[in-house]
N, C-alpha and C positions, 0 to 999 in steps of 0.2 A: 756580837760575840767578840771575845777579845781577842789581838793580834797575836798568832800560835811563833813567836820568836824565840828564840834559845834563852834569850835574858832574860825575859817574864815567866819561863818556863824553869829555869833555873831559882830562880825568885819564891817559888814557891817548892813545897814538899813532897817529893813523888808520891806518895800516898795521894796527896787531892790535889797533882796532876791527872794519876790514874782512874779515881775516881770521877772527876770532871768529863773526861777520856767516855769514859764507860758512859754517862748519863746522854753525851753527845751522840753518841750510837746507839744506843738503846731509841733516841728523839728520834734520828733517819732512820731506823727499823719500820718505827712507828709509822711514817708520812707514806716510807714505802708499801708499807703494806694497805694504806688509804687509798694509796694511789691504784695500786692493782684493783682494788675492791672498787673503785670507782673507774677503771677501766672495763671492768668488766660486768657490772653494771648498765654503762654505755651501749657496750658491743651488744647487749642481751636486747635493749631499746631498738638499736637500728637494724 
C-alpha cells in the first residue's frame, strides 16, 4: 500500500483520493466480515 503522507496525497486529485479511500474500506469490510464468519464457524466446531 502506498505511504498515506500529505505530499503524495496532495499529488493527486481528491476525486481518486476518495475513491482509492472508499475501495480500501469497502477491502476491510470485506476481511471483517470473513473473519466473524470464520470465527464463528470455529466457536460452532468446539
Amino acid at each position: 500500500m502506498m505511504p498515506s503522507n500529505p505530499s503524495f496525497a496532495a499529488g493527486k486529485s481528491k476525486k481518486f483520493v476518495k475513491k482509492l479511500l472508499r475501495q480500501i474500506t469497502e477491502e476491510h469490510k470485506k476481511e471483517k466480515a470473513r473473519q466473524l464468519k470464520g470465527q464463528k464457524r470455529s466457536r460452532r466446531k468446539s
